[in-house]
C-alpha positions, -999 to +999 in steps of 0.1 A: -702+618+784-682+586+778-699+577+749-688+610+733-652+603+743-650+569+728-665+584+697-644+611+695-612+585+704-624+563+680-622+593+651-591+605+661-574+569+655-591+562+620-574+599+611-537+586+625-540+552+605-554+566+571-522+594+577-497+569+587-504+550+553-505+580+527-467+586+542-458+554+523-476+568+492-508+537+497-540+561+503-567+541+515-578+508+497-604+508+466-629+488+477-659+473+457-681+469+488-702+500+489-702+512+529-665+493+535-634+508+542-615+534+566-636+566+554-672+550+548-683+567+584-667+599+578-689+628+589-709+651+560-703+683+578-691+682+617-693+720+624-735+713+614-745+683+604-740+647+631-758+626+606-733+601+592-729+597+550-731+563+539-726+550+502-754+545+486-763+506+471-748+500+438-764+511+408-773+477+381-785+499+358-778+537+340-809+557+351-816+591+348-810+615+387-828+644+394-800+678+392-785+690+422-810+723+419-833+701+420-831+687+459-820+700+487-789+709+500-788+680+529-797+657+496-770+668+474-740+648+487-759+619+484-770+621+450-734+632+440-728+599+452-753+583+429-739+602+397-704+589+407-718+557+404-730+564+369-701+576+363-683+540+371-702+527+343-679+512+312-692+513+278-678+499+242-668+531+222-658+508+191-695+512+183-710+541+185-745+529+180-744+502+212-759+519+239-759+553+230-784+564+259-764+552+285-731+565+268-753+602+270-767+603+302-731+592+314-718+622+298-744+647+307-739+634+345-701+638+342-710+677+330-732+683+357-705+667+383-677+692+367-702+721+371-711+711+410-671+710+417-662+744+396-694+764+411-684+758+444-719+751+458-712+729+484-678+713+503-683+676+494-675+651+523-641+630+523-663+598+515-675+620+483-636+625+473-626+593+480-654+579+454-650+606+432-611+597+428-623+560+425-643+568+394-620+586+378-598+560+384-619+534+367-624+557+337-588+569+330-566+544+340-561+517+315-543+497+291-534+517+259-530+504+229-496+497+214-486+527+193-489+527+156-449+528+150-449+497+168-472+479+149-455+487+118-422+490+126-418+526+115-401+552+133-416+576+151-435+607+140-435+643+147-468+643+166-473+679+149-471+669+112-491+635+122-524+641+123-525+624+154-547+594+172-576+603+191-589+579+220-627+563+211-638+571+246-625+608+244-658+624+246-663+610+286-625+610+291-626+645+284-648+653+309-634+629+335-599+645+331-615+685+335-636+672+367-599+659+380-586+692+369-607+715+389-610+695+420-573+695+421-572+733+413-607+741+436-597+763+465-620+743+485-596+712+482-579+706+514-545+687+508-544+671+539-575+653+530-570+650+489-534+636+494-547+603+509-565+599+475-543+612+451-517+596+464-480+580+450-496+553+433-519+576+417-495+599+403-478+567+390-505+557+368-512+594+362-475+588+348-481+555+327-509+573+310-481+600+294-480+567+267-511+577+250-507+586+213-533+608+218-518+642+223-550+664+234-553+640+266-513+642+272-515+675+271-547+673+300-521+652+318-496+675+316-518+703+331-534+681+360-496+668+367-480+703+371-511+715+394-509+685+419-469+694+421-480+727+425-508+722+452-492+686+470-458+700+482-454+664+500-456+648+467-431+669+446-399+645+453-419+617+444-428+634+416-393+641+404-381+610+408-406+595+394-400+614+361-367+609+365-374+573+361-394+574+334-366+591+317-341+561+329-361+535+309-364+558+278-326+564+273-315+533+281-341+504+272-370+517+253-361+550+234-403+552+228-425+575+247-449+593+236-454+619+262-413+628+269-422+668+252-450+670+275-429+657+306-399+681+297-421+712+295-437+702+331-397+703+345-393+734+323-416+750+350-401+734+379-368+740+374-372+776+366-387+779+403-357+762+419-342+779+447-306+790+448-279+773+455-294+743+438-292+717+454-272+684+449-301+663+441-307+684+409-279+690+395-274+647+393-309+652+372-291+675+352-264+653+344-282+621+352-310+624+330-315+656+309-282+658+294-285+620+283-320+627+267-301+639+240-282+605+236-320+584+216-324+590+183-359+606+183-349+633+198-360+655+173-397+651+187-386+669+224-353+684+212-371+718+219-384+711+251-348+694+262-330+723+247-357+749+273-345+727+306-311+729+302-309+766+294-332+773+322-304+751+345-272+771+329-292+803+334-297+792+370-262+790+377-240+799+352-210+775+364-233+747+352-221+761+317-192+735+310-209+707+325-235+713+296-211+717+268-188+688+278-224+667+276-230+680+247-200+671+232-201+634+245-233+627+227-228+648+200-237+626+170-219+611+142-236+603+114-276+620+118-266+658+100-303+668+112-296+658+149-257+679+145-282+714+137-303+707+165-271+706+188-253+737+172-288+755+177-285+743+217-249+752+221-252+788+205-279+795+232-261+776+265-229+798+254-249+829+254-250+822+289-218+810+298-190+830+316-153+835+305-141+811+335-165+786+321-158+791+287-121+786+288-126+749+306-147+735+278-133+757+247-104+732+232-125+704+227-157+728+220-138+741+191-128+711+176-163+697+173-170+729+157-140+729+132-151+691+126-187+709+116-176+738+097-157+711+076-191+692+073-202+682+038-238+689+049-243+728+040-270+734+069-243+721+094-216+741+080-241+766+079-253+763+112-214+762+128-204+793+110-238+815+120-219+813+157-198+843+147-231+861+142-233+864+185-220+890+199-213+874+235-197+843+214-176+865+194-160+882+224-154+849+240-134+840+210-115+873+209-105+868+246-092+832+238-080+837+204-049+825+210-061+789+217-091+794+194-078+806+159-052+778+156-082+755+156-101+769+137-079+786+111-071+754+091-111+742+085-115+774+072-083+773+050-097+736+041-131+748+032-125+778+006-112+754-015-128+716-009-165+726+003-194+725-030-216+751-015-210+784-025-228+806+008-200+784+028-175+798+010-187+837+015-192+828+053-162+812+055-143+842+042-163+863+066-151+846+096-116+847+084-116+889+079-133+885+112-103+868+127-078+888+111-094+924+123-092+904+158-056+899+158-038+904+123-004+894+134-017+858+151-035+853+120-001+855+095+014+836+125-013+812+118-010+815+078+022+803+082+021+776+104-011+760+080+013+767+049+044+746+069+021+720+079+007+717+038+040+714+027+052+689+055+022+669+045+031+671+004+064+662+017+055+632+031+032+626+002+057+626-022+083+603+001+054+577+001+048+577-035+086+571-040+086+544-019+059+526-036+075+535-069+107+519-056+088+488-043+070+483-079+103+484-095+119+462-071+089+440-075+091+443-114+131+437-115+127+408-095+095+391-120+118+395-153+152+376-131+126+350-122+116+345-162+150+345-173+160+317-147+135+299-158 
């Protein structure tokens, strides 16, 4: 009887350290010993089974294992064991001819390990998990190569018209990354136990990994990272930040990540099941980090994803409407004409969902970027500036602030009928103008007048200056032929 109670006292303080450490985000340590560490006497299965599992000696060699059919059930956790070990096994993928056996019976084993976790044949012990998580550690986490705009000093590319690089070792990575996939998804997973190996420094390298140029495996990462923030509830702040992070050092130091679109469309998800009122913390990412995403140059490559977050914020809670628009405007860009139609695309669809009250707090300056555009010598952002007045719910903004709005706007279009080269922004020009004037015809000729006054000032001036400068080159004149007829 006292035996059993030091055994069981014994377990129940193992269980309090290993939980006090995955608190901090450290699960237990990777050890190289086989049989070492915190959960190398776990129990196979208490409710059944006394007989404690111990890892098995260390593998020198790749060697073909029976299948899991092929022992019996009390065998199986053991040889899963084995497998992992296998599994552990590194091989040179730059040619494909150097041990191609090993590299085969590696894969085949990693198959076989993906069907014993989706068919659900057996609940694998902690120890299992814990060396399962170890080699897919090994395997995945490494040093990626430096991308190929790097190298060369290009820019980046559009991952979708590239065709794209694809990792040497993708044929076991593949597999690796589907077994991670449905042990994280496996209803058999218990968190309490799968948190202390994936823990906060394995999402982190889970994060680092986001870098690859290879856009199959990002878009594995993306998958695996959404369903642990889906399953691990104690991880999702981590998580957030985390990304948050990531997003830090590619605004303000690095401007290169590959895996930014892939990121976005994970917080796409996220913030669409975000509880109302939101809280503090996420509108600071709002403002903190996705609005400021829109501040590096290649931001062409996510713009769509970007564009998704915000809306789902402003659609969230509509007040968050003119903190979106006065972002906007602050990074709106100066010289990059393809970046401005990305921006005029955003805005039409945040104003679709933005209120009067909002609206009116943003529209001045709103309107002047958009008079700025509609005067724009590039015809797709002229274009893009006058399709506004296409929306409905943006056109009855503008007739219920018309006042404030057509005196804006009413002299880029006066300035564009005659000045701009492209004849479809002339007819849309005119458009908006008859638009304006079936609005409010009096303001308009109010407005008609006011642009004619301020022409004629301005010729006014024009005129004064040139008469000046006349005056100073005959001063200037007068005074060279006194100087020759003194001398």
């Amino acid at each position: 009887m006292f035996k059993k109670i030091i055994k069981g006292g014994q377990r129940k303080s193992s269980k309090s350290n290993s939980t006090d450490a995955s608190l901090y985000g450290y699960g237990p340590p990777i050890s190289h010993n086989p049989g070492s560490g915190p959960n190398s006497n776990a129990v196979v299965a208490p409710a059944q089974n006394s007989d404690v599992l111990m890892v098995p000696p260390l593998m020198t060699t790749v060697e073909p294992l029976p299948l899991f059919r092929e022992v019996s059930v009390s065998e199986r956790q053991n040889l899963f064991m084995r497998k992992l070990q296998i599994c552990c096994f590194q091989f040179d993928f730059s040619d494909t001819l150097k041990s191609a056996r090993e590299k085969e019976l590696k894969r085949q084993t990693l198959l076989e390990l993906v069907d014993f976790i989706q068919s659900g044949s057996g609940k694998i012990s902690d120890v299992c998990q814990e060396e399962m998580i170890k080699m897919i550690g090994v395997n995945i986490f490494r040093c990626l190569p430096p991308a190929s705009h790097e190298n060369t000093g290009q820019e980046a590319t559009d991952p979708e018209e590239d065709e794209g690089y694809l990792e040497p070792s993708w044929p076991h990575l593949q597999i690796v990354y589907e077994l991670l996939l449905r042990y994280v998804v496996s209803s058999d997973t218990d968190t309490k136990v799968a948190k202390r190996y994936i823990d906060h420094s394995f999402v982190l390298k889970l994060l680092d990994l986001f870098d690859s140029e290879d856009h199959i495996e990002r878009e594995f990462l993306k998958t695996i990272l959404h369903r642990i923030y889906g399953k691990f509830m104690v991880h999702r702040p981590f998580i957030r930040k985390a990304i948050n992070n990531i997003f830090y050092r590619f605004i303000y130091e690095t401007e290169r990540l590959s895996g930014i679109g892939e990121l976005l469309e994970i917080l796409g998800s996220i913030i669409n099941g975000f509880a109302l009122p939101m809280k503090e913390e996420h509108k600071l990412f709002l403002v903190r980090a996705l609005i400021p995403l829109h501040k590096p140059k290649p931001v062409a490559m996510y713009h769509q994803q970007l564009s998704y977050c915000i809306i789902q914020f402003v659609e969230k809670d509509y007040k968050l409407a003119d903190t979106v628009i006065r972002g906007l405007l602050k990074y709106w860009p100066l010289t990059n004409c393809q970046k401005e139609v990305l921006f005029l695309g955003e805005l039409e669809e945040v104003l679709e969902g933005t209120q009067p009250a909002e609206f009116q707090r943003c529209m001045v300056p709103l309107f002047r970027q958009i008079a700025r555009c509609l005067n724009s010598f590039h015809f797709q952002v002229a274009e893009r500036a006058l399709f506004l007045w296409n929306n409905e719910h943006i056109v009855s903004l503008i007739a219920q602030n018309r006042q404030d709005i057509l005196p804006i706007i009413f002299e880029a279009s006066e300035k564009n009928i005659p000045n701009h080269w492209n004849q479809s922004i002339h007819g849309l020009t005119v458009n908006v103008q008859k638009m304006f004037m079936e609005m409010d015809a009096e303001l308009f000729d109010e407005c008609e007048r006011q642009f004619e006054e301020k022409v004629a000032r301005a010729q006014e001036v024009e005129e004064q200056r040139e008469m000046t400068w006349k005056k100073l080159a005959d001063a200037a004149a007068h005074r060279g032929e006194d100087n020759m007829v003194t001398v």
